[in-house]
C-alpha positions in Angstrom: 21.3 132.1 93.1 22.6 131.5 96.5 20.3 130.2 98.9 19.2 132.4 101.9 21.2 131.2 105.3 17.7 130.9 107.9 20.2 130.2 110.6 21.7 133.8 110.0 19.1 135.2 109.7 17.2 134.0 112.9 20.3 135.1 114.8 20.1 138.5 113.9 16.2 138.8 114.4 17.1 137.7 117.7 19.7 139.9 118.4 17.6 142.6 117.9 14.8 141.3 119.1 16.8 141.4 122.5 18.4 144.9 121.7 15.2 146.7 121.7 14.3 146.2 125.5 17.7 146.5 126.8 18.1 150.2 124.9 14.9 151.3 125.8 15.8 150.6 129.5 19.0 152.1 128.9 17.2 155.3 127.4 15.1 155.7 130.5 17.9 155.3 132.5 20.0 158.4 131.0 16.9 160.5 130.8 16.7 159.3 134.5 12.8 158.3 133.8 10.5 156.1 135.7 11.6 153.2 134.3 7.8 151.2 135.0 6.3 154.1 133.9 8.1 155.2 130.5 9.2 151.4 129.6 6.5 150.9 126.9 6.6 154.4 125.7 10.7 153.7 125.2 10.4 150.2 123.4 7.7 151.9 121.0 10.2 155.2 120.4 13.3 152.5 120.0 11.0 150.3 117.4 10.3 153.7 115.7 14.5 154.6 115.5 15.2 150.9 114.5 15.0 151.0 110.4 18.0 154.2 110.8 20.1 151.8 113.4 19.7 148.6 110.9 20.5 151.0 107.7 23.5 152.2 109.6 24.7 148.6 111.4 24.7 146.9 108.2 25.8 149.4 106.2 28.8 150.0 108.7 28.9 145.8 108.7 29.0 145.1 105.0 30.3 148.2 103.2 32.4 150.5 105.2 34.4 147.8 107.3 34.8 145.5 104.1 36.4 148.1 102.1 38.8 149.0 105.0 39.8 145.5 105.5 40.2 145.6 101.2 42.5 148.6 100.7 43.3 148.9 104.4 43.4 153.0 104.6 42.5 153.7 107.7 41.8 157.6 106.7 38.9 156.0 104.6 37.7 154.1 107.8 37.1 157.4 109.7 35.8 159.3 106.7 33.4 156.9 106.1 32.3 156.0 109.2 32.3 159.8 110.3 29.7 160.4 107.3 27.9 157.4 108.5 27.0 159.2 112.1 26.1 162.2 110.8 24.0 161.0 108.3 22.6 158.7 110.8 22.3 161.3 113.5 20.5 163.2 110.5 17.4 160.7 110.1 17.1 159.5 113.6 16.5 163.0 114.9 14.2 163.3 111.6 11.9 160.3 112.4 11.9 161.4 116.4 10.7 164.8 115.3 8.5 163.9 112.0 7.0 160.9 112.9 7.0 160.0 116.6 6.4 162.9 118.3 3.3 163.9 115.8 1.6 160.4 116.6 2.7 159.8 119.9 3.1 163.2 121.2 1.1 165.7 118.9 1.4 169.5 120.1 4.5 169.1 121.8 7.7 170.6 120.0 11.3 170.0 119.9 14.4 171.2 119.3 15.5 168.3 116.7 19.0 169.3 116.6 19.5 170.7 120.3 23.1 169.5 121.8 22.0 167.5 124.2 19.5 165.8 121.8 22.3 165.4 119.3 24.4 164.0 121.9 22.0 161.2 122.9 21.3 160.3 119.4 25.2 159.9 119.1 25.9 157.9 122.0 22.7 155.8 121.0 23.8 154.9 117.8 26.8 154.5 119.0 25.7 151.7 121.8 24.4 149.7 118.9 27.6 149.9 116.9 29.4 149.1 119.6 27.2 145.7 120.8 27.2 144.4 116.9 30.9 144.8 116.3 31.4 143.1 119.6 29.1 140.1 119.2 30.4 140.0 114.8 35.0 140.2 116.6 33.7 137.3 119.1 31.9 135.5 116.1 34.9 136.0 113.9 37.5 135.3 116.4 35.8 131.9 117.3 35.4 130.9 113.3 39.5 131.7 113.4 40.2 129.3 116.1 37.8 126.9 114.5 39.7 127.3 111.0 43.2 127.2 113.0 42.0 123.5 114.7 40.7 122.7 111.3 44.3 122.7 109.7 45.7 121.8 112.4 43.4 118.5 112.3 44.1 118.1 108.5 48.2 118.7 108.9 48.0 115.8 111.7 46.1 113.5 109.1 48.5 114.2 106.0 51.1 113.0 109.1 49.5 110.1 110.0 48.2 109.6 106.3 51.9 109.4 105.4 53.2 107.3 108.2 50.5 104.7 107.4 51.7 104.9 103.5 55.2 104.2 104.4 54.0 101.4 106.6 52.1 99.5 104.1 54.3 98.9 101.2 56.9 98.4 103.8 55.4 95.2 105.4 54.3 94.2 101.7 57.7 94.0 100.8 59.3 92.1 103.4 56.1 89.8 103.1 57.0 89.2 99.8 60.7 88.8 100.1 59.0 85.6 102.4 57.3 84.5 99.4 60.3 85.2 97.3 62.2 82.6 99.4 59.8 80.2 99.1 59.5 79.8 95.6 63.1 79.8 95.6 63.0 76.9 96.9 60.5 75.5 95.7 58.5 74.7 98.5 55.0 73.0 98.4 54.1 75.9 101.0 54.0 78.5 98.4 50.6 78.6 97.5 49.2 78.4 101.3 51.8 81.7 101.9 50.2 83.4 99.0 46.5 82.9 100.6 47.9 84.2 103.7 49.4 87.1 102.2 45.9 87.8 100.1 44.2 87.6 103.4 46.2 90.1 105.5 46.9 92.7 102.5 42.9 92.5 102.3 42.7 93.7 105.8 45.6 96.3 105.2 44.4 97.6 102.4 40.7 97.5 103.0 39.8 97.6 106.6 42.7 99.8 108.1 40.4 102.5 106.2 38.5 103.4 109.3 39.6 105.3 111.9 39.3 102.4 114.7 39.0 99.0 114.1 38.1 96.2 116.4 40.9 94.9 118.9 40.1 90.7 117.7 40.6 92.1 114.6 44.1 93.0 114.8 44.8 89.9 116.7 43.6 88.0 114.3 45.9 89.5 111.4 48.8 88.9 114.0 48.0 85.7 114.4 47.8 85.1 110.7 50.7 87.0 109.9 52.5 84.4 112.4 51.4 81.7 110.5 52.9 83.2 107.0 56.3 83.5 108.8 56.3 80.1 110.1 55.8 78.6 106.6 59.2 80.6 106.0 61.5 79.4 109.2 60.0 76.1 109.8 61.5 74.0 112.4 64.6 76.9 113.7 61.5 79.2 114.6 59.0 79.2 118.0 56.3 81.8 118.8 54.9 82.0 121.2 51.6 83.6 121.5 49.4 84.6 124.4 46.2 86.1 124.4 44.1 87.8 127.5 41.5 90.2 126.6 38.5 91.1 128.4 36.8 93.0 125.8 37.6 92.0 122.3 35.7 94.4 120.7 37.4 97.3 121.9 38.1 99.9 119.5 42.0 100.3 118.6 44.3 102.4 115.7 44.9 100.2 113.1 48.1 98.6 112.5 49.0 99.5 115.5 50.2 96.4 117.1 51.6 94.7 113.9 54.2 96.6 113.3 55.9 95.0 116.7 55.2 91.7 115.5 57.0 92.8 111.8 60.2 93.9 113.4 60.5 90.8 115.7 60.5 88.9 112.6 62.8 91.1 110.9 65.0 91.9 113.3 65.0 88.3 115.0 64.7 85.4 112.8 65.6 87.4 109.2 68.8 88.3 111.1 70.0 85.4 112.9 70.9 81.3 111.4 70.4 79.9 114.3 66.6 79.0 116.7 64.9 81.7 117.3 62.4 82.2 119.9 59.2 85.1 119.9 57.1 85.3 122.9 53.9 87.8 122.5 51.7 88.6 124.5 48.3 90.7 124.5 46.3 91.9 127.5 43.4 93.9 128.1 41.9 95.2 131.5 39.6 97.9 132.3 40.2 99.4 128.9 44.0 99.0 129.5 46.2 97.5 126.9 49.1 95.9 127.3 51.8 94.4 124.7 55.0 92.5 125.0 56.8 91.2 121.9 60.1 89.5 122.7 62.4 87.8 120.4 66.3 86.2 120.5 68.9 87.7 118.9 72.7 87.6 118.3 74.7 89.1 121.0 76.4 91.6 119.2 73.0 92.5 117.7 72.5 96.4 117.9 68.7 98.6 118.4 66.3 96.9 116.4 64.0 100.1 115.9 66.8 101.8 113.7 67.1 99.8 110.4 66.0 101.3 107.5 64.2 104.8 109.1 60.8 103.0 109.2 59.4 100.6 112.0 59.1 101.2 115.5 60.1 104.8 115.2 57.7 105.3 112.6 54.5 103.4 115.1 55.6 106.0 118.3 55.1 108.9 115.9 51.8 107.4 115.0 51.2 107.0 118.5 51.9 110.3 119.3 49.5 111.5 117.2 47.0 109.2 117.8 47.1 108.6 122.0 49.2 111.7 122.9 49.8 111.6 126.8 47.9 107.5 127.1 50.5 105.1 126.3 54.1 104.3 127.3 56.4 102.6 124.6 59.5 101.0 125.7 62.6 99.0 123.7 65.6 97.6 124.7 68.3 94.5 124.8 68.3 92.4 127.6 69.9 89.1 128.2 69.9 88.1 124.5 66.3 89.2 124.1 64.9 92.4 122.3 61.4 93.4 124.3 59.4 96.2 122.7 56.6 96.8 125.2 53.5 99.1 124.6 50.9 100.0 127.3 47.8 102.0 126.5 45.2 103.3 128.3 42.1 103.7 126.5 39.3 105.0 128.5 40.8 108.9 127.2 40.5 107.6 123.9 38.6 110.6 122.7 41.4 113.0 123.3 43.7 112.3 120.5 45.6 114.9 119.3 43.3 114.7 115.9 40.4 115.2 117.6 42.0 117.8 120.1 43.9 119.5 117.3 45.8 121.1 120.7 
């Protein structure tokens, strides 16, 4: 059995609990009484007509408008909810003429079903209709923007989920294509590389989980991540690597700045023979990021964020969903260098466009 929803149901006590004052000054108003006078003598007549208006709200809210959304006749609609007022009408002019006047008002008589009596039964009922269905359309067409952000919010996940899945194995392989050279060859370095590897796939796999991670953090899989490639190049490869943060603890997207680092590698020393050079540097100010990766290349040497449909076209989408509007990405060739430079300002960092779902 399904558990009673309190919230619900407090809400509607309290609706009504408001209703009854309001109407009863609105029924001294159109019978142009003294409202300070007639007041109580109103709320007592409107808490004597309340069990007809709740019979004929909820049977309005949960039966006729159901089956009109359901079969969508609106013939049936009006039928229905023409039956409904009469029926209504029917009893509320019954109770005012059975029960409130002989207790309230014994010896006087009415005319139960006089026009004008008939008319302000009608345009009573009608006042509570009306005030439910408008407070139940504004509850309903606030749960429909709230369901609309909710898909919204997961459509941008399954995005960002996916970006971050075609990131992942595609540093693991071109890690391991490293590793794959090394034992080529041999080298005594092997088992340090594979250490290495264990240690940054641990944070890839593992801690790139949460939503933000700490800015050192990052840094530090950089930093090993350098190491790992310079067990690869040796002697033909310099990085440079320069570090200014104010607030290491800053929360940051993971894998966010790695991905610059990759394609330096890549795209620099995995396509040139000869030195290669890789100056990085990371700076945070006031909450404002800043980060430079530059590397040598050949001359003829062509974009570096197109190879293989995944890289630094695949981190500004990411970015886009994740800092829409607070960071500037720029790439280009200049004087034998490739520069991919990322700024990012982070005191909005609330208003991503997962959180927003604009």
């Amino acid at each position: 059995m399904a558990s009673l929803n309190w919230t619900r149901i407090a809400l509607h006590i309290i609706f009504w609990l408001v209703y009854l004052p309001i109407n009863a000054i609105i029924s001294c108003l159109l019978r142009r009484a003294n409202i300070a006078e007639e007041f109580g003598m109103a709320l007592v007549g409107e808490a004597f007509s309340l069990p007809v208006k709740l019979i004929f709200t909820y049977f309005v809210f949960y039966y006729i408008i159901p089956l009109y959304l359901e079969r969508s006749k609106l013939w049936q609609l009006v039928g229905l909810l023409l039956l409904a007022f009469i029926a209504a009408t029917f009893l509320y002019r019954l109770e005012i003429g059975w029960v409130f006047f002989p207790i309230f008002a014994p010896g006087v008589s009415i005319n139960l079903f006089s026009f004008q009596g008939l008319l302000l039964t009608v345009f009573d009922l009608f006042i509570t209709l009306a005030a439910a269905v408008t407070i139940k359309m504004i509850r309903m067409h606030y749960k429909s923007l709230e369901f609309e952000k909710q898909l919204i919010r997961e459509k941008l996940q399954s995005e960002l989920n996916f970006l971050r899945a075609q990131t992942n194995p595609h540093f693991l392989f071109n890690t391991l294509n490293n590793l794959y050279v090394l034992a080529r060859k041999k080298s005594e370095k092997t088992p340090d590389a594979i250490m290495m590897l264990s240690k940054i796939m641990r944070f890839v796999i593992y801690e790139c989980r949460a939503p933000r991670i700490a800015l050192e953090d990052e840094a530090k899989v950089i930093k090993d991540f350098i190491e790992l490639e310079k067990l690869r190049y040796n002697l033909r490869l310099t990085v440079e690597y320069r570090e200014d943060v104010d607030q290491p603890l800053t929360p940051i997207a993971p894998l966010l700045l790695l991905p610059f680092v990759e394609n330096s590698f890549k795209h620099g020393a995995g396509s040139t023979t000869g030195e290669v050079h890789i100056l990085i540097l990371l700076t945070l100010r006031n909450r404002e990021l800043s980060f430079t990766v530059k590397n040598t290349v050949d001359k003829d040497a062509k974009e570096q964020s197109r190879p293989g449909g995944i890289g630094l076209q695949n981190l500004k989408r990411q970015l886009d969903l994740l800092y829409p509007g607070q960071y500037e990405m720029n790439t280009g060739l200049e004087d034998g260098y490739f520069e991919a430079q990322l700024t990012l300002h982070l005191q909005e960092e609330r208003n991503t466009a997962l959180q927003a779902a604009v």
